[in-house]
C-alpha beads as a LAMMPS data file, in Angstrom:
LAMMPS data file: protein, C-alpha beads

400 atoms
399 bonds

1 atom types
1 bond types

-500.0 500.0 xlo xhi
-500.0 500.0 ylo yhi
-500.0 500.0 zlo zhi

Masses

1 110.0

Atoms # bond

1 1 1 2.291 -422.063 80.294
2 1 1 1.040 -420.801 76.766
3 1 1 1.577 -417.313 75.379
4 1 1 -1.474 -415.383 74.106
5 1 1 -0.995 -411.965 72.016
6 1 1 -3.621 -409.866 72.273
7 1 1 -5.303 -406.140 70.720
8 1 1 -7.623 -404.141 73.350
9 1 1 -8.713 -400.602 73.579
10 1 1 -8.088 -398.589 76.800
11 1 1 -12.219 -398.203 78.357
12 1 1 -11.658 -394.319 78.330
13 1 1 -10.801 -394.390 74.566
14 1 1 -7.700 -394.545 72.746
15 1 1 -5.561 -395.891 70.505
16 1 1 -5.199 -400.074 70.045
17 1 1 -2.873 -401.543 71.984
18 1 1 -1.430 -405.110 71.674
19 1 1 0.863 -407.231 73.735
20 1 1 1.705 -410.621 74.559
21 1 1 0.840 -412.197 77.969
22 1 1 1.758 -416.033 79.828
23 1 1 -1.658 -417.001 81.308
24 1 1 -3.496 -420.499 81.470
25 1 1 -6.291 -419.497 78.900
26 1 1 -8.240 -416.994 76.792
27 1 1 -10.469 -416.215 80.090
28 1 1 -7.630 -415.701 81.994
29 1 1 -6.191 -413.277 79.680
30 1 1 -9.592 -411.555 79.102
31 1 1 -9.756 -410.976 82.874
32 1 1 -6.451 -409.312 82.934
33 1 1 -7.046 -407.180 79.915
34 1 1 -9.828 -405.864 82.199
35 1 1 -8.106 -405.324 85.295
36 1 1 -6.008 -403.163 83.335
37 1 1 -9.243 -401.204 82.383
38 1 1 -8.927 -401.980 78.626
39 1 1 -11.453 -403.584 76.424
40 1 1 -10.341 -406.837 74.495
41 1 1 -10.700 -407.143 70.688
42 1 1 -8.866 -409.940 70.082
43 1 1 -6.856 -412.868 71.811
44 1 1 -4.906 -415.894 70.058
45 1 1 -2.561 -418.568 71.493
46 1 1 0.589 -417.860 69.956
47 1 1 2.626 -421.139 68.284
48 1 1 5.555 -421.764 70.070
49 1 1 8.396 -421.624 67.351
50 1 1 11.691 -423.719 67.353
51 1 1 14.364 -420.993 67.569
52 1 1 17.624 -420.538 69.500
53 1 1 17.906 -417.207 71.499
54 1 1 20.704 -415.722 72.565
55 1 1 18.638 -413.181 75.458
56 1 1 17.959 -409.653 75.384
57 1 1 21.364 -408.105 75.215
58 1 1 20.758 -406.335 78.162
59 1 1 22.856 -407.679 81.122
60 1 1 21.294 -407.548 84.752
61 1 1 23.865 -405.116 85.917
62 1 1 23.252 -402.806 82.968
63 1 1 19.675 -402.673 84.124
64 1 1 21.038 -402.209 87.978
65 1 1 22.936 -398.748 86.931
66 1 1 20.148 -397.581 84.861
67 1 1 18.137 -397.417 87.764
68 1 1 20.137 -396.637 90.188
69 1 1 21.143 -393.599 87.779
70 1 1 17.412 -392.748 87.082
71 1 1 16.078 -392.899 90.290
72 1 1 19.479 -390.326 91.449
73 1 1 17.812 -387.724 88.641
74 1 1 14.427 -388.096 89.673
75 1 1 15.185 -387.641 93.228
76 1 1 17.331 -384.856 92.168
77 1 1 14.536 -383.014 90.687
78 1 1 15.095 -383.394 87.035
79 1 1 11.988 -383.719 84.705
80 1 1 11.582 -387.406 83.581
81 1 1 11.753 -387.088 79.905
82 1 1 15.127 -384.715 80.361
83 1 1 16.555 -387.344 82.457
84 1 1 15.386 -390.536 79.978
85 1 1 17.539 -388.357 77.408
86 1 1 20.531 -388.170 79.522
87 1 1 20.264 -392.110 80.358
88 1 1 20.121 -392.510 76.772
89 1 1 23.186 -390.384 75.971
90 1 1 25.737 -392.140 78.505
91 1 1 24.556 -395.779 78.564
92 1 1 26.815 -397.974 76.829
93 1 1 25.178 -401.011 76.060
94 1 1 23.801 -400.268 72.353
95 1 1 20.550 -402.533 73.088
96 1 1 19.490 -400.856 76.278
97 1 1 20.741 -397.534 74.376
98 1 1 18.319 -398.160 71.806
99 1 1 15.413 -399.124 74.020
100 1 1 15.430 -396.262 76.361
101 1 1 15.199 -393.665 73.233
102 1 1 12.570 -395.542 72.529
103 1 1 10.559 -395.242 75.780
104 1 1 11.623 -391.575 75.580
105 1 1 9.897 -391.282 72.352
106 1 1 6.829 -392.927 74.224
107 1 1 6.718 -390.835 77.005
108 1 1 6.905 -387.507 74.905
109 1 1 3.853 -389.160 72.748
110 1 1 1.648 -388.989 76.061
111 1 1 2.143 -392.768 77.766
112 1 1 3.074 -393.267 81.529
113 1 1 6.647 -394.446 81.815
114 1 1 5.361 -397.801 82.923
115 1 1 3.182 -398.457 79.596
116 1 1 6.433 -397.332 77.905
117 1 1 8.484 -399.447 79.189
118 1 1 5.666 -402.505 79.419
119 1 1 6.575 -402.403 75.343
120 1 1 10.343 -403.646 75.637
121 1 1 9.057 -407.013 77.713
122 1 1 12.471 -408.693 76.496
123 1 1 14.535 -406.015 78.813
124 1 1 12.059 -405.214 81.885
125 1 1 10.410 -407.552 83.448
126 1 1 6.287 -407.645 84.816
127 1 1 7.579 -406.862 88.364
128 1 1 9.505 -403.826 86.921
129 1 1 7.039 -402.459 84.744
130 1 1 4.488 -402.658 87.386
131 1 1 6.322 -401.285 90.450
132 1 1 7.323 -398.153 88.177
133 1 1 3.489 -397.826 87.856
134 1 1 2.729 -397.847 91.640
135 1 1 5.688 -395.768 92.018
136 1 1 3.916 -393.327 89.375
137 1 1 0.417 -393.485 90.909
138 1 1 1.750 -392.691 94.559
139 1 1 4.219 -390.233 93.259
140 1 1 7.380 -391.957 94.818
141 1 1 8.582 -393.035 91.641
142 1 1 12.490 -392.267 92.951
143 1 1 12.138 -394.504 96.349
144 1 1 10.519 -397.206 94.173
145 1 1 13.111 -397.210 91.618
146 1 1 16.110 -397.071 94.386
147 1 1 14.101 -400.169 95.652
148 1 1 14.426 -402.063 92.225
149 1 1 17.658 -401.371 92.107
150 1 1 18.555 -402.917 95.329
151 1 1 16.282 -406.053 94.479
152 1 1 18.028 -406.497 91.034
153 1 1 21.298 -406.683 92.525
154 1 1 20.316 -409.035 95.282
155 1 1 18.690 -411.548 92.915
156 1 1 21.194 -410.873 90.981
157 1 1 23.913 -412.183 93.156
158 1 1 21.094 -415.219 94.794
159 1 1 21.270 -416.056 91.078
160 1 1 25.336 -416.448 90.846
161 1 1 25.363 -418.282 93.802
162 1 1 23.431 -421.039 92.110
163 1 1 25.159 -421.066 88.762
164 1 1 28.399 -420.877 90.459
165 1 1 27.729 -424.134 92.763
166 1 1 27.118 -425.916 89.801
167 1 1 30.140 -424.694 87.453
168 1 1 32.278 -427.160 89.397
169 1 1 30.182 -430.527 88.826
170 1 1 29.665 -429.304 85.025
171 1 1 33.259 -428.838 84.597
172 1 1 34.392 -431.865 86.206
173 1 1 31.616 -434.509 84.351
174 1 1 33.286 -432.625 81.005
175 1 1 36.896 -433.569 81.731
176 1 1 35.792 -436.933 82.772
177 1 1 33.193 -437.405 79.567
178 1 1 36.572 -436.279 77.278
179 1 1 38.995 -438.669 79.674
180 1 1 36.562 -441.424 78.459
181 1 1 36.241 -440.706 75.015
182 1 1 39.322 -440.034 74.422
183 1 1 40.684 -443.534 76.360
184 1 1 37.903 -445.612 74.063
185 1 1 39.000 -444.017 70.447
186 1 1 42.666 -443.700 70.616
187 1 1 43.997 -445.800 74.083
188 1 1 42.031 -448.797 74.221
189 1 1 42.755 -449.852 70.460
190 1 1 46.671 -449.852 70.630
191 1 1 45.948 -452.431 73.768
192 1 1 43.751 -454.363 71.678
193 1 1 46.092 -454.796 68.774
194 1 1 48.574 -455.925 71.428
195 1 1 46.360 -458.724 72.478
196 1 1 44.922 -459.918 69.465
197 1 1 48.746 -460.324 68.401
198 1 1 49.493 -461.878 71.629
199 1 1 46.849 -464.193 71.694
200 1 1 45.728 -464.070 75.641
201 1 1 42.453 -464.908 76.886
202 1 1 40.895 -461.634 77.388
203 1 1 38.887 -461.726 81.123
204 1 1 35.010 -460.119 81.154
205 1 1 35.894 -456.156 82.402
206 1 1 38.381 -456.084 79.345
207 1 1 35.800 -457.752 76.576
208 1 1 33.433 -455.216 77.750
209 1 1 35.807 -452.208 77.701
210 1 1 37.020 -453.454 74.187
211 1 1 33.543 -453.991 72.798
212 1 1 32.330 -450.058 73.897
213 1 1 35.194 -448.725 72.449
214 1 1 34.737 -450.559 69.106
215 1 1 30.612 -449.937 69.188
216 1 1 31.986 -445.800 69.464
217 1 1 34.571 -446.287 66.718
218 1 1 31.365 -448.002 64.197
219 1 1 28.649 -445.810 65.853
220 1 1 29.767 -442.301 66.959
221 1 1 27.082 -440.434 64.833
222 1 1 24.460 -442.496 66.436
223 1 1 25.793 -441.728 70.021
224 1 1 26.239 -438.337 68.813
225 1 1 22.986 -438.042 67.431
226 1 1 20.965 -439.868 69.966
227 1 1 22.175 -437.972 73.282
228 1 1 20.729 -434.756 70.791
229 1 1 17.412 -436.325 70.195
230 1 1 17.394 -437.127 74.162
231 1 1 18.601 -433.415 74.805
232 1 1 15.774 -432.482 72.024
233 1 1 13.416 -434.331 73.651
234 1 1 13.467 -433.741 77.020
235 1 1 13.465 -429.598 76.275
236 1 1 10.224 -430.287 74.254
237 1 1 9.266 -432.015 77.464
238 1 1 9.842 -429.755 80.051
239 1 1 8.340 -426.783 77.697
240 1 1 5.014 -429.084 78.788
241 1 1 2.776 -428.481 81.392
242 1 1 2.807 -431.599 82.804
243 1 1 6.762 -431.891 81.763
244 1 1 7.682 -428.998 83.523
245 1 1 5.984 -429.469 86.980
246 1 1 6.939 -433.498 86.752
247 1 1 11.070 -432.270 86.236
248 1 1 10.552 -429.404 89.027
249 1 1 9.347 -431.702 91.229
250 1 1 12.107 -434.265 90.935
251 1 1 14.580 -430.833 91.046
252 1 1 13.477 -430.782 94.526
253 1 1 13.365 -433.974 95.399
254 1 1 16.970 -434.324 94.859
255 1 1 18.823 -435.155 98.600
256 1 1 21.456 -431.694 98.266
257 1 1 20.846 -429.673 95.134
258 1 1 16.328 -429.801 95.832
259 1 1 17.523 -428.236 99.042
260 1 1 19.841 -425.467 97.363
261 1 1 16.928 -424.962 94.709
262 1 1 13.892 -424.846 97.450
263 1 1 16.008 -422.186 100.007
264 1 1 16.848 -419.939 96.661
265 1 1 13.298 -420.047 95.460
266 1 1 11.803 -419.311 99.110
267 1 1 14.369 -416.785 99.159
268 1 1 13.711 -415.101 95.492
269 1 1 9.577 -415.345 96.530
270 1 1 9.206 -413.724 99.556
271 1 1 12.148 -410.962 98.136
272 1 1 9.970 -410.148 95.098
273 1 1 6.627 -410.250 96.957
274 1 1 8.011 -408.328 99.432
275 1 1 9.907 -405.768 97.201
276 1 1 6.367 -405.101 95.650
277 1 1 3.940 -404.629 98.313
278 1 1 5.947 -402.189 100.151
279 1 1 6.325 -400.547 96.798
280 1 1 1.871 -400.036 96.482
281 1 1 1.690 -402.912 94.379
282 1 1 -1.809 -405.134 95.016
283 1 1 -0.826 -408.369 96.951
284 1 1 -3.535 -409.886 93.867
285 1 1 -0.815 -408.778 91.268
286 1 1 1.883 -408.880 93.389
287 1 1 1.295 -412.644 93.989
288 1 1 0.525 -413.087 90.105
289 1 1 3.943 -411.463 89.385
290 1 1 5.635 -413.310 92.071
291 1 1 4.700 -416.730 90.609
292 1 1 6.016 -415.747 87.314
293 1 1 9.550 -415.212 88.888
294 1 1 9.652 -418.214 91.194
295 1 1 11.554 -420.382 88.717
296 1 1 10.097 -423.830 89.828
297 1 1 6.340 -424.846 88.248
298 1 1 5.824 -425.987 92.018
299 1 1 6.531 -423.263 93.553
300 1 1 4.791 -421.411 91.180
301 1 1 1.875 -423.601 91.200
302 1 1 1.710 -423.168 95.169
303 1 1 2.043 -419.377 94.969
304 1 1 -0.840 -418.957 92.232
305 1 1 -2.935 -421.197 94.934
306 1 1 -2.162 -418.704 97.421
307 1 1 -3.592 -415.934 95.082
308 1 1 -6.791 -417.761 94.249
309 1 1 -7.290 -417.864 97.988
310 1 1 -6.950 -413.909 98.719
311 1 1 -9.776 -413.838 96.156
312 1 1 -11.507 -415.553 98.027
313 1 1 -11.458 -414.157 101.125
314 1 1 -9.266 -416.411 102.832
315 1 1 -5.056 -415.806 103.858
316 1 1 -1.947 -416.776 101.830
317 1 1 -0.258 -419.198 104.549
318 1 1 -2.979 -421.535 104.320
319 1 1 -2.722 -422.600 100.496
320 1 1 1.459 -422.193 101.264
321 1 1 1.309 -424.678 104.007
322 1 1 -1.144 -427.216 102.216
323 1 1 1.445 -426.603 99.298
324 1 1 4.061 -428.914 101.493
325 1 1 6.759 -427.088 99.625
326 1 1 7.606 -423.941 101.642
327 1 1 8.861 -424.590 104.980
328 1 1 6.873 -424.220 108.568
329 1 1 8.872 -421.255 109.589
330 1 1 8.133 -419.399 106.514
331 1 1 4.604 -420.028 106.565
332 1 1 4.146 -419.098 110.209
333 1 1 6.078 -415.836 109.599
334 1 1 3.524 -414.770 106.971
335 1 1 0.654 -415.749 108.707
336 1 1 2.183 -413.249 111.676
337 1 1 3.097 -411.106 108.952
338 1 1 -0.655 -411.372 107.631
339 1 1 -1.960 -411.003 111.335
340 1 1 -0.211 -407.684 112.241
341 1 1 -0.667 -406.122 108.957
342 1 1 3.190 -406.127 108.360
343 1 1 3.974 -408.500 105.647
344 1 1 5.833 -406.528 103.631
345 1 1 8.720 -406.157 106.377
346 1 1 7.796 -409.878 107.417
347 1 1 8.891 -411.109 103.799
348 1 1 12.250 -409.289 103.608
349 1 1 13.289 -410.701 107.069
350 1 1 12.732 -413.957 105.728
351 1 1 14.138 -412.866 102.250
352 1 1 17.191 -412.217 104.095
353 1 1 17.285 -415.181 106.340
354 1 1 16.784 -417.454 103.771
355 1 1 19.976 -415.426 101.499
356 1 1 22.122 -416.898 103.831
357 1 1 20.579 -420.248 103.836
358 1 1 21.393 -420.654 100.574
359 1 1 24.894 -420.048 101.014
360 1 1 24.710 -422.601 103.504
361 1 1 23.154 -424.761 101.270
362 1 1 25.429 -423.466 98.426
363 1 1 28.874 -424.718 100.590
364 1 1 27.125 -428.421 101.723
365 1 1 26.215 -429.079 97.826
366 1 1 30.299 -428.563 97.183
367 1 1 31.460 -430.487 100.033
368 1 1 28.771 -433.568 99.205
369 1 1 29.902 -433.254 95.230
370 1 1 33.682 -433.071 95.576
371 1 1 34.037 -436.798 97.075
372 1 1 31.332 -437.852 94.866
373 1 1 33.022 -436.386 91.439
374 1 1 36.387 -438.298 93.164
375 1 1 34.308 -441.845 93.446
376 1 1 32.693 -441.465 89.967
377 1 1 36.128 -440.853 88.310
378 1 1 37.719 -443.211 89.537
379 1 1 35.576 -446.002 89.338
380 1 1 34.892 -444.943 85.501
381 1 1 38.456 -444.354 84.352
382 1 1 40.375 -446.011 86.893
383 1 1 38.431 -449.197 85.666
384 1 1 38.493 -448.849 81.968
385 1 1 42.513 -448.586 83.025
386 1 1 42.450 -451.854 85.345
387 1 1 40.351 -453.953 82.870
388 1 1 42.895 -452.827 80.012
389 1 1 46.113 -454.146 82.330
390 1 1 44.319 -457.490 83.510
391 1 1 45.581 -459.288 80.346
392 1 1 49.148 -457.696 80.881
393 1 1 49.201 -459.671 83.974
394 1 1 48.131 -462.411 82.775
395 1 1 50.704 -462.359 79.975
396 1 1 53.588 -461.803 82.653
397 1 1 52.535 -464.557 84.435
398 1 1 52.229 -466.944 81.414
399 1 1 55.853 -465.990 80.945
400 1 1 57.200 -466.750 84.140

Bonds

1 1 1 2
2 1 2 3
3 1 3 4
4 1 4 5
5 1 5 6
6 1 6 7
7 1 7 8
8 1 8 9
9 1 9 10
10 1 10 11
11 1 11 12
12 1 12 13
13 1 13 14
14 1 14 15
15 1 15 16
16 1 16 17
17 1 17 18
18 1 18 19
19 1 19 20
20 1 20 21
21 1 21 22
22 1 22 23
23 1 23 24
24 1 24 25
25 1 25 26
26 1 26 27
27 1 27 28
28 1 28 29
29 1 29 30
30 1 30 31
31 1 31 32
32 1 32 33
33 1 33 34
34 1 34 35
35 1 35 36
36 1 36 37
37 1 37 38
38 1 38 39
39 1 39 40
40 1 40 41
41 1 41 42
42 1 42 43
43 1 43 44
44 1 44 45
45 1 45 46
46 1 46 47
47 1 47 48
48 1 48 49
49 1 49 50
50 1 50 51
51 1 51 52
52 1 52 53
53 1 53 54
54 1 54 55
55 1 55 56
56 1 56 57
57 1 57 58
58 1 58 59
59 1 59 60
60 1 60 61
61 1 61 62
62 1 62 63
63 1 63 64
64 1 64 65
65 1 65 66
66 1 66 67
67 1 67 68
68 1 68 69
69 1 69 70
70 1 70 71
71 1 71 72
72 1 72 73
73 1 73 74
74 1 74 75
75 1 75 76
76 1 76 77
77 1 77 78
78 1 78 79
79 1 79 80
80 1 80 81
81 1 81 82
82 1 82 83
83 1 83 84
84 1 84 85
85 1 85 86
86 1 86 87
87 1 87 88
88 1 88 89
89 1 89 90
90 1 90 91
91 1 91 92
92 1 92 93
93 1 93 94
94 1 94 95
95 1 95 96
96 1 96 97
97 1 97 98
98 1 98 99
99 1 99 100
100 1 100 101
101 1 101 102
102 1 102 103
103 1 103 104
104 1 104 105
105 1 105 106
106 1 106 107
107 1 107 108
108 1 108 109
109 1 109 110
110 1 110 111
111 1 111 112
112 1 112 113
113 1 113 114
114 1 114 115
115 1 115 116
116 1 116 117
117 1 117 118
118 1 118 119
119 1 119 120
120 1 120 121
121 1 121 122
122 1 122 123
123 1 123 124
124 1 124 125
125 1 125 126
126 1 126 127
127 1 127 128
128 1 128 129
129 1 129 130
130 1 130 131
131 1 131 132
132 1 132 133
133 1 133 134
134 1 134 135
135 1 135 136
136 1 136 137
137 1 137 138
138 1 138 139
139 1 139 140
140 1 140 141
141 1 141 142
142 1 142 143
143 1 143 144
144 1 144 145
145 1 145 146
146 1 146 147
147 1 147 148
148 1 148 149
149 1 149 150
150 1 150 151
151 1 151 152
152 1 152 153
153 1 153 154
154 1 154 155
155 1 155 156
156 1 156 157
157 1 157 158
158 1 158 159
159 1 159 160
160 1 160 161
161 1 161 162
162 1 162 163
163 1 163 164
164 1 164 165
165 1 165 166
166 1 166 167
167 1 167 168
168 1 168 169
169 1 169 170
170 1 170 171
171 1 171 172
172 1 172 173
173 1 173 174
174 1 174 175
175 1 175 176
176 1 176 177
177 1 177 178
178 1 178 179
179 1 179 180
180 1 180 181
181 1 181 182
182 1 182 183
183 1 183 184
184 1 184 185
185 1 185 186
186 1 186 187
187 1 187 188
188 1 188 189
189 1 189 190
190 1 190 191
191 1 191 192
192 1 192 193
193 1 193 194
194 1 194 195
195 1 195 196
196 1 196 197
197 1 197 198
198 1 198 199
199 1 199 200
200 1 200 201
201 1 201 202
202 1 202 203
203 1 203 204
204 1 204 205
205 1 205 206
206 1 206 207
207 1 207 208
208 1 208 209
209 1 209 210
210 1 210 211
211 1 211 212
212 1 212 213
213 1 213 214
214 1 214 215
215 1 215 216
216 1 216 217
217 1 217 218
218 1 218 219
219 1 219 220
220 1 220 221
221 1 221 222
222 1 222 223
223 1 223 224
224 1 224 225
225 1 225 226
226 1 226 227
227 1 227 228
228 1 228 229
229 1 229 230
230 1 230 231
231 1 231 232
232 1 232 233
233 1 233 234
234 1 234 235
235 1 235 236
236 1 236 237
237 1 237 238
238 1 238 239
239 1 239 240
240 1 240 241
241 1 241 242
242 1 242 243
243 1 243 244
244 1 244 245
245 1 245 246
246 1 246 247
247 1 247 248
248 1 248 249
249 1 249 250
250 1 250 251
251 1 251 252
252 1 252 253
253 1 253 254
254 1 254 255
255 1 255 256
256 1 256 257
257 1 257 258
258 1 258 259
259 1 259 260
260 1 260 261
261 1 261 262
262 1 262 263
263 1 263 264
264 1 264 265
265 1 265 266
266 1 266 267
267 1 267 268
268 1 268 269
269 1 269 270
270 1 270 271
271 1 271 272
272 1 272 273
273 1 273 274
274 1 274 275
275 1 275 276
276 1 276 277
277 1 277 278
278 1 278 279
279 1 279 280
280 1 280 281
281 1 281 282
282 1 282 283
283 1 283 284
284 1 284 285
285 1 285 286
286 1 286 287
287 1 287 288
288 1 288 289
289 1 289 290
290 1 290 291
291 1 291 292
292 1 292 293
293 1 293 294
294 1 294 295
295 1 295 296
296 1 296 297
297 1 297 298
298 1 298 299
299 1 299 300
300 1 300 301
301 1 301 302
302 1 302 303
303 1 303 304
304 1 304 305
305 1 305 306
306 1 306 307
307 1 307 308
308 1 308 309
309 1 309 310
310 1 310 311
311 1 311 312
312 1 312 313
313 1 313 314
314 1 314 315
315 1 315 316
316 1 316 317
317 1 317 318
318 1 318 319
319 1 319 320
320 1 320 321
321 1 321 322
322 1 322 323
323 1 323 324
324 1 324 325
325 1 325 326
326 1 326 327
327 1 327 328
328 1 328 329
329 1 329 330
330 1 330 331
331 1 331 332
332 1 332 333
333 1 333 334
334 1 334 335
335 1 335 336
336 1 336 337
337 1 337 338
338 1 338 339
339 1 339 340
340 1 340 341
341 1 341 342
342 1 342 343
343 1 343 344
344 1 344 345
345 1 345 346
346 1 346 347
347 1 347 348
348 1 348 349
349 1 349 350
350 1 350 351
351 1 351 352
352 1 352 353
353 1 353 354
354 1 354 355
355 1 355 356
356 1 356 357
357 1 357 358
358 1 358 359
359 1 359 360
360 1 360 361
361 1 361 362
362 1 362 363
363 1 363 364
364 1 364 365
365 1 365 366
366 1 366 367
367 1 367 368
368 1 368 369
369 1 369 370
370 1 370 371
371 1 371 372
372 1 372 373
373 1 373 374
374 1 374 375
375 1 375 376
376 1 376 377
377 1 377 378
378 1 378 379
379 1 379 380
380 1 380 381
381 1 381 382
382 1 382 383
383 1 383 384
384 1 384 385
385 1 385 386
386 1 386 387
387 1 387 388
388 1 388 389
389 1 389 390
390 1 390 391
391 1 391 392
392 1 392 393
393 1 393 394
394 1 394 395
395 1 395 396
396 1 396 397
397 1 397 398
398 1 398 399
399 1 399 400
C-alpha cells in the first residue's frame, strides 16, 4: 500500500501540521485528513527508497512498562506532564528516553498527548495513538492505558509463538544448506581424485554429485549472486500490491503453517478490534486500524471490506463470511456479538479462544516438521554420501 505525506491546517485554526499516512490514494487520504477535522494543503505519494532498517530501537516490552508505569501515575493522581517527566527520567532505553522528552515538550506547547505522541509513528503505533485519544476524550485515559498495556504484552507473546515455531525449521535447513556445501567444496573432490586415478566407471547418482560440486567450485559467485537477485526480487515483489496479496494468499494456503498463520491473525484481529472499541474508539477507525495490524494483505483486504460495509449501513460478518478466510465460528460470534450490542466482549472471547488455538496449531506445525526436516536430510546428504561410495563398491568388487 503506498505512503502519502501530507501538510493540513486544523479547521479551527492553527499551526501546519504534516504527517505521513498508508492509504490506497490521494482521496483516501484527503478523506482522512477530514475526519480528523483538518483542512488539506498538500498530499504527495512518497518514493519508496532502497534502505536497510534496523527498527525503532524501542523494544515491545520497553513500550509494555512505559505504560504500565504511566497509566500507575495517572491513576495515582499525578498531573500528566509531571508524570511524562518522571517516565523520562527512569526509562532506560536512550531512544524511548529521547522520544518521551520530546512528547513532554509537546504537551507543555499546548497538544493532546495523543497528537504528541501521533509524531514519533516509528515507536507508537495508529492503534496506540488513537486509543490514548479516546481515552483523553472520555477522561479514562488510566483504564485505557492499563488496557494497552495488557494488549501489548499479549500480542506480544502471540507474536513469539510464531517466530519461535519457525526458529527450528530455519535452523535446521542452515545446518543442512552448510552440510551440503561444505560436502560439494572440500569432500566430494578428494573422492573424485581417487577415481579419476583409479579409473572406475563412475554410475549416474555419482556423475551428477561430481558435476554440482565442480559447477560450485567454477560458479560460486553466480550461485551466490543469483539466490540475492532471487531474494532481491521477490522483496521488490511482495512490496507490490498484487505481490503481496498473491504471497499472503499462498501463506495460507500452505497444509500446517496457513493454519498457524490464519488462527494467529484471527486471533491478533478480533484482540485489536476488540481492545479498541471497548476503549471509545469508532468501530469505522477501529476497523481501519485493525486492518493495518492484521499482518496478511488477505486478511487485511477482508477486514477493510467489512469497514466499507458499516458505511454502508450493512454488518461486519457479512463481508467476513463472503471473505472465505475467517472461520464460521468467528463470524457467527460477531454477528451475535453485533446482534446483542456486545461485540466488544464478543471479540476478546474469541481473541482468547483463538490464543490457544494457535498454540495448538503452534505444537502440530513442530510435530509435522520434525519427521519432515529428518526425510529431507537424509535423502539430501545421505545420498550425496551413497552416490560418492557406489564406485568404492564397485572397485572392491573388481578386486575380488
Amino acid at each position: 500500500m503506498p505512503t502519502f505525506t501530507y501538510s493540513a491546517r486544523p479547521a479551527t485554526g492553527g499551526d501546519l501540521r504534516t504527517g505521513e499516512v498508508e492509504l490506497k490514494s490521494k482521496d483516501d487520504v484527503v478523506s482522512y485528513l477530514h475526519r480528523q477535522k483538518l483542512i488539506p494543503v498538500a498530499v504527495k505519494e512518497k518514493q519508496k527508497e532502497f534502505s536497510f532498517s534496523f527498527g525503532s530501537g524501542v523494544k515491545t516490552r520497553d513500550i509494555v512498562i512505559f505504560t504500565r508505569q504511566f497509566a500507575t501515575m495517572i491513576n495515582a493522581g499525578l498531573p500528566l506532564v509531571q508524570s511524562l517527566d518522571i517516565l523520562a527520567e527512569q526509562t532506560e532505553n536512550e531512544k524511548l528516553r529521547n522520544v518521551i522528552k520530546d512528547v513532554l515538550h509537546d504537551v507543555e506547547s499546548g497538544n493532546t498527548l495523543a497528537d504528541a505522541l501521533d509524531n514519533h509513528a516509528e515507536v507508537f503505533t495508529k492503534l496506540f495513538v488513537n486509543m490514548v485519544a479516546a481515552g483523553e476524550a472520555g477522561g479514562i485515559l488510566d483504564i485505557i492505558l492499563l488496557r494497552l498495556a495488557v494488549f501489548l504484552e499479549k500480542n506480544d507473546a502471540l507474536i513469539r509463538k510464531i517466530k519461535g515455531a519457525m526458529i527450528y525449521p530455519v535452523v535446521i535447513m542452515g545446518v543442512a544448506l552448510i552440510a551440503v556445501v561444505v560436502l560439494l567444496i572440500f569432500v566430494i573432490p578428494t573422492f573424485q581424485e581417487m577415481f579419476a586415478a583409479s579409473g572406475v566407471p563412475l554410475p549416474l547418482p555419482t556423475q551428477f554429485v561430481i558435476s554440482l560440486s565442480e559447477g560450485l567450485q567454477a560458479y560460486w559467485w553466480a550461485v551466490g549472486g543469483a539466490l540475492v537477485g532471487l531474494g532481491f526480487l521477490l522483496r521488490q515483489y511482495y512490496r507490490s500490491d498484487a505481490g503481496e496479496l498473491a504471497i499472503d494468499k499462498v501463506v495460507l494456503a500452505l497444509p500446517v503453517l496457513g493454519n498457524v498463520q490464519r488462527k494467529a491473525a484471527v486471533a491478533r484481529f478480533t484482540r485489536t478490534l476488540g481492545t479498541l472499541v471497548s476503549s471509545g474508539v469508532s468501530i469505522l477507525e477501529g476497523l481501519e486500524i485493525t486492518a493495518k495490524t492484521a499482518g496478511n494483505r488477505v486478511i487485511h483486504d477482508a477486514v477493510m471490506g467489512s469497514r466499507k460495509s458499516i458505511a454502508g449501513g450493512e454488518t461486519i460478518s457479512g463481508p467476513l463470511k463472503e471473505s472465505g478466510v475467517f472461520p464460521p465460528m468467528v463470524v457467527q460470534m460477531i454477528n451475535v456479538g453485533e446482534q446483542t450490542g456486545g461485540l466488544d466482549e464478543m471479540l476478546t472471547k474469541i481473541a482468547d479462544f483463538y490464543d490457544d488455538e494457535v498454540d495448538a496449531a503452534v505444537s502440530a506445525l513442530l510435530s509435522a516438521l520434525e519427521p519432515i526436516m529428518i526425510v529431507v536430510l537424509g535423502v539430501v546428504v545421505g545420498g550425496m554420501i551413497v552416490a560418492m561410495y557406489l564406485p568404492i563398491f564397485d572397485m572392491i568388487g573388481a578386486v575380488q
